[in-house]
C-alpha positions as CSV (number, residue, x, y, z in Angstrom):
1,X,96.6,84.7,128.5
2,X,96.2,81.8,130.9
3,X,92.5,82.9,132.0
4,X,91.6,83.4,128.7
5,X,92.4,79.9,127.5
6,X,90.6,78.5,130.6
7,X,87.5,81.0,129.7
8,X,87.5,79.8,126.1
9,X,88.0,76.2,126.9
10,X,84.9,75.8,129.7
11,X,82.8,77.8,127.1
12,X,83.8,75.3,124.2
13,X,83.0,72.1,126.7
14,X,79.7,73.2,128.0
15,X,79.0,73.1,123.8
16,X,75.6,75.1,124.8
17,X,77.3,77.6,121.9
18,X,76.7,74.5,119.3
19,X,73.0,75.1,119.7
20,X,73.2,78.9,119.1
21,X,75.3,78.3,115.6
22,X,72.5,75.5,114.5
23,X,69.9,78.2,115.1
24,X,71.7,80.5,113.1
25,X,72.7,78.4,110.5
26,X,69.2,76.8,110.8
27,X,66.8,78.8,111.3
28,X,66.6,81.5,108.1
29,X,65.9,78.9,106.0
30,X,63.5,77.0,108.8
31,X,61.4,79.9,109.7
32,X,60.2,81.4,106.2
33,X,58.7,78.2,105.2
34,X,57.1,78.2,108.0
35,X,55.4,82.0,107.1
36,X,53.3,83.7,105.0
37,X,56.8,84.1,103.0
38,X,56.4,80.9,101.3
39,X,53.3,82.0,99.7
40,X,55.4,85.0,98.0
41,X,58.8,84.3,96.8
42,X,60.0,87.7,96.6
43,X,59.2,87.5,100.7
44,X,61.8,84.7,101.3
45,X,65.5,86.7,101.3
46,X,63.7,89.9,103.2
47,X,62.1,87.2,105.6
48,X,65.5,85.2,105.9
49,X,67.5,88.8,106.7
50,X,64.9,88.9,109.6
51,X,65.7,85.2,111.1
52,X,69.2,85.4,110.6
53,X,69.9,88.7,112.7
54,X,67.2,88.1,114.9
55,X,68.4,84.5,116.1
56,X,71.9,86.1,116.5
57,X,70.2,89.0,119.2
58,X,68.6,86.4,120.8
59,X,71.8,84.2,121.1
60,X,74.0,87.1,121.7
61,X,71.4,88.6,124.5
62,X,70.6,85.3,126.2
63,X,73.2,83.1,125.3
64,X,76.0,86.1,125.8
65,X,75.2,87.4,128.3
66,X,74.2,84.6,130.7
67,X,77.7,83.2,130.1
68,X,79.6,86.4,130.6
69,X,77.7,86.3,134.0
70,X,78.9,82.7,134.6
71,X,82.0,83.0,134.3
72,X,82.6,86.3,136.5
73,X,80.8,84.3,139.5
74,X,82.7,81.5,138.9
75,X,86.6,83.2,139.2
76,X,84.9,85.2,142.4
77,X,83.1,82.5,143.6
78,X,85.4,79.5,143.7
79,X,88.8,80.9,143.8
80,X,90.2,81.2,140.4
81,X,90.2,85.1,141.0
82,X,92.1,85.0,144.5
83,X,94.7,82.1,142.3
84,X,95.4,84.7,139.9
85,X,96.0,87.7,142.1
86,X,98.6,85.3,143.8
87,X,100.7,84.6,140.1
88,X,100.4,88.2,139.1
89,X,97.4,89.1,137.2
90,X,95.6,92.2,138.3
91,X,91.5,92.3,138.5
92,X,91.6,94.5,135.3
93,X,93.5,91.7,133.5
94,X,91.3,89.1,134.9
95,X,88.0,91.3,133.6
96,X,89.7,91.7,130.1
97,X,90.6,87.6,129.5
98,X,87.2,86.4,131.0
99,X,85.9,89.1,128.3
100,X,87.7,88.1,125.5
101,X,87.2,84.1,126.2
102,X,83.3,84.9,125.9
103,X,83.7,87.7,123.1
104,X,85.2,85.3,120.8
105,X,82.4,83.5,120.6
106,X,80.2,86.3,119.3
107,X,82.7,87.2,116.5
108,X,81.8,83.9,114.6
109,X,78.1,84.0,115.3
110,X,78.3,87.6,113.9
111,X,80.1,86.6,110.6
112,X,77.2,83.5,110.2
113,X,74.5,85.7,110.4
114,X,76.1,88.1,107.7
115,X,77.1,85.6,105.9
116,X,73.3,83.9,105.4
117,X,72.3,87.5,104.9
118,X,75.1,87.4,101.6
119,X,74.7,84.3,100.4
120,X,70.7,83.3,101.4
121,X,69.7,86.8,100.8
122,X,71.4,88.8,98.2
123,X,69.8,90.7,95.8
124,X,69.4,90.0,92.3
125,X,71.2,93.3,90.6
126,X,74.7,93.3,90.3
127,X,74.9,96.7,91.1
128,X,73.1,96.3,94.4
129,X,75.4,93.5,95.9
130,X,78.4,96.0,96.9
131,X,75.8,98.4,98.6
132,X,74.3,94.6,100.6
133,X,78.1,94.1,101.2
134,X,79.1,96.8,102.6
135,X,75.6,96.9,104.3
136,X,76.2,94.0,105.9
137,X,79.2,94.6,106.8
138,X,78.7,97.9,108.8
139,X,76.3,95.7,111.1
140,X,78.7,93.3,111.9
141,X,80.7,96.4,113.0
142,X,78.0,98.3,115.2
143,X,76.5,95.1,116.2
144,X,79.7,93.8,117.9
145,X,80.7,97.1,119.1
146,X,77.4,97.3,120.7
147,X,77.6,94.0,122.5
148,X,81.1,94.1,123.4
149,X,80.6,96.4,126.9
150,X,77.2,94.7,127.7
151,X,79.6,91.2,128.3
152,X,82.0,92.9,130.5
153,X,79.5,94.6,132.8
154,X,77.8,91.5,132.9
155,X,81.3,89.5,134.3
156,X,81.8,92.8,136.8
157,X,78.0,92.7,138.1
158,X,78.1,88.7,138.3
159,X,81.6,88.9,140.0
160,X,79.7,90.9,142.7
161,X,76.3,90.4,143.1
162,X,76.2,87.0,141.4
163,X,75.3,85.8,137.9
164,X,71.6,86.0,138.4
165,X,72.2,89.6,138.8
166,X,74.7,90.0,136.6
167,X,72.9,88.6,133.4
168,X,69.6,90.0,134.4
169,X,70.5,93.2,134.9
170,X,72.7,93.7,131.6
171,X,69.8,91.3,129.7
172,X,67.0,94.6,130.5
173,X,69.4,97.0,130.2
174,X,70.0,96.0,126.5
175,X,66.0,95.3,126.1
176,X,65.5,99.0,127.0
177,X,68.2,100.3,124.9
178,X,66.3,98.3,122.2
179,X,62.7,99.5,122.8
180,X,62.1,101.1,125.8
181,X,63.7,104.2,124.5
182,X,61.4,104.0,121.9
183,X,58.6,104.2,124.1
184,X,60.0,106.4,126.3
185,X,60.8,108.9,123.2
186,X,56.9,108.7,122.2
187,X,56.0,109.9,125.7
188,X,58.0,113.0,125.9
189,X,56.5,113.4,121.6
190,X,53.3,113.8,123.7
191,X,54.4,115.7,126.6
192,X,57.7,117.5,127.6
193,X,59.2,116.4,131.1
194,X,62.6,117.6,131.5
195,X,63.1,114.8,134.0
196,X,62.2,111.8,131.4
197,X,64.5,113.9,128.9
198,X,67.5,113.3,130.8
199,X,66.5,109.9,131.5
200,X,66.8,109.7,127.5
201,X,69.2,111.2,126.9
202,X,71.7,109.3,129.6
203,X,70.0,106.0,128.2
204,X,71.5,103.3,126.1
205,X,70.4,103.7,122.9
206,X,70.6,100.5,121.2
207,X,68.2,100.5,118.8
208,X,70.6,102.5,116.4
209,X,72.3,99.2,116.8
210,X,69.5,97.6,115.1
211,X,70.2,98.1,111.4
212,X,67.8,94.9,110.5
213,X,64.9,96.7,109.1
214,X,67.6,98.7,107.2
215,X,68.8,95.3,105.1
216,X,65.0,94.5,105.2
217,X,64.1,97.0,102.9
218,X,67.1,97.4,101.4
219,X,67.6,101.0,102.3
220,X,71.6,100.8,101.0
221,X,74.7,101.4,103.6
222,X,74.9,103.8,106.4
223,X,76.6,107.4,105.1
224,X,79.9,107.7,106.3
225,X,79.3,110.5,108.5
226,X,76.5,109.0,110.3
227,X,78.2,105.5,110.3
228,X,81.4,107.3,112.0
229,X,79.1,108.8,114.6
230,X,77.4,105.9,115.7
231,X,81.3,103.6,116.2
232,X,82.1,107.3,118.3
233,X,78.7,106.7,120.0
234,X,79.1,102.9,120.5
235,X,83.1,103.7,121.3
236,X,82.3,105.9,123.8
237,X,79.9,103.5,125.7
238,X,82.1,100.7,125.6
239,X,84.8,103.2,127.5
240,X,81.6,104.2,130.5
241,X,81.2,100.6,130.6
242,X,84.3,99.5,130.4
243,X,85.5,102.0,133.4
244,X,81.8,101.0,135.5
245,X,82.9,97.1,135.0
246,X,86.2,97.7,136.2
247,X,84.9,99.6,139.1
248,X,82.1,96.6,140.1
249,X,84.4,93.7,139.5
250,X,86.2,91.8,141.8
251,X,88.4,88.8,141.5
252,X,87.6,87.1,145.4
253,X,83.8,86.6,147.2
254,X,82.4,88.7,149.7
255,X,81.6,85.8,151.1
């Protein structure tokens, strides 16, 4: 796990990471006094759930994702990739550490986010705090299951075409997964195209990833069934993305 280390160690001394955990840590109890919230007390846990998962897709988009796309230019670019093939490890093995030394990083930010949302934001009833737990918990789940393919295609992409490429690519990918679909599904409500109903149903869909308005109102966990199909759904993205990445990557530069 030699790349990984190295991965997990440039991350940790670039310490741009510290300024994603302050805004996490900072920034749902920052931002409601700072809104209409503060006026209505009752406002402040529902407007805290909003800050604290919102700062973590921001992090986790920008933050994620431009590293990811780094660190594949990097091993391509400079020779780590080409050092590796020469002790042993295979491109594949290469994608997987470089993944893992940025995933890591997104575990933790996950758990603070859930964790202001427990302890900044839990509700007052007893008998509601399992359902917030277990609430909570399912988004850390989807949430991370979500990102987890969106990094690797972003290492693959940068690997090739450069980390511009890589991150930007992967960055509106995950922006239309989150709303573009949405708008795209209010078009065909309006008018059927068979064409824009393929394009919908072979896109990303993302925003099932987005269970924030869910702990917003307090709508109670996910049912078991539909919770199972969204980790198959999720699951089965991460193994398209997973094969795509593999498929784009590569460990030396073109040039």
């Amino acid at each position: 796990m030699r790349l990984f280390r190295l991965t997990a160690a440039t991350i940790f001394r670039r310490k741009a990471w510290v300024i994603c955990v302050f805004a996490l840590l900072a920034m749902p109890f920052l931002l409601p006094t700072l809104s209409s919230a503060q006026e209505k007390p009752v406002l402040i846990q529902p407007a805290r759930v909003l800050a604290a998962w919102g700062t973590l897709w921001v992090s986790a988009l920008f933050w994620g994702l431009f590293t990811a796309a780094r660190q594949g230019e990097t091993n391509a670019r400079f020779g780590l990739g080409d050092y590796f093939l020469t002790t042993g490890m295979s491109g594949t093995r290469q994608l997987f550490e470089m993944w893992l030394g940025v995933f890591i990083y997104l575990i933790p930010f996950t758990l603070i986010a859930a964790t202001v949302c427990l302890l900044g934001a839990s509700p007052a009833d007893a008998s509601e705090r399992s359902m917030w737990w277990l609430s909570n918990g399912q988004y850390v789940i989807i949430f991370l299951l979500a990102l987890a393919p969106l990094l690797a295609l972003a290492i693959a992409l940068a690997s090739r075409f450069g980390a511009v490429a890589g991150f930007s690519v992967t960055l509106v990918l995950s922006v239309y997964g989150l709303y573009g679909v949405g708008y795209l599904e209010n078009m065909l409500s309006q008018e059927t195209n068979p064409l824009l109903e393929a394009v919908w149903l072979a896109s990303p869909h993302y925003h099932l990833a987005e269970l924030t308005p869910r702990l917003y109102y307090k709508l109670g966990a996910i049912p078991a069934g539909s919770f199972v199909g969204l980790v198959v759904y999720f699951g089965a993205i991460l193994l398209a993305y997973a094969g795509l990445a593999r498929l784009c990557f590569r460990s030396k530069s073109l040039a």
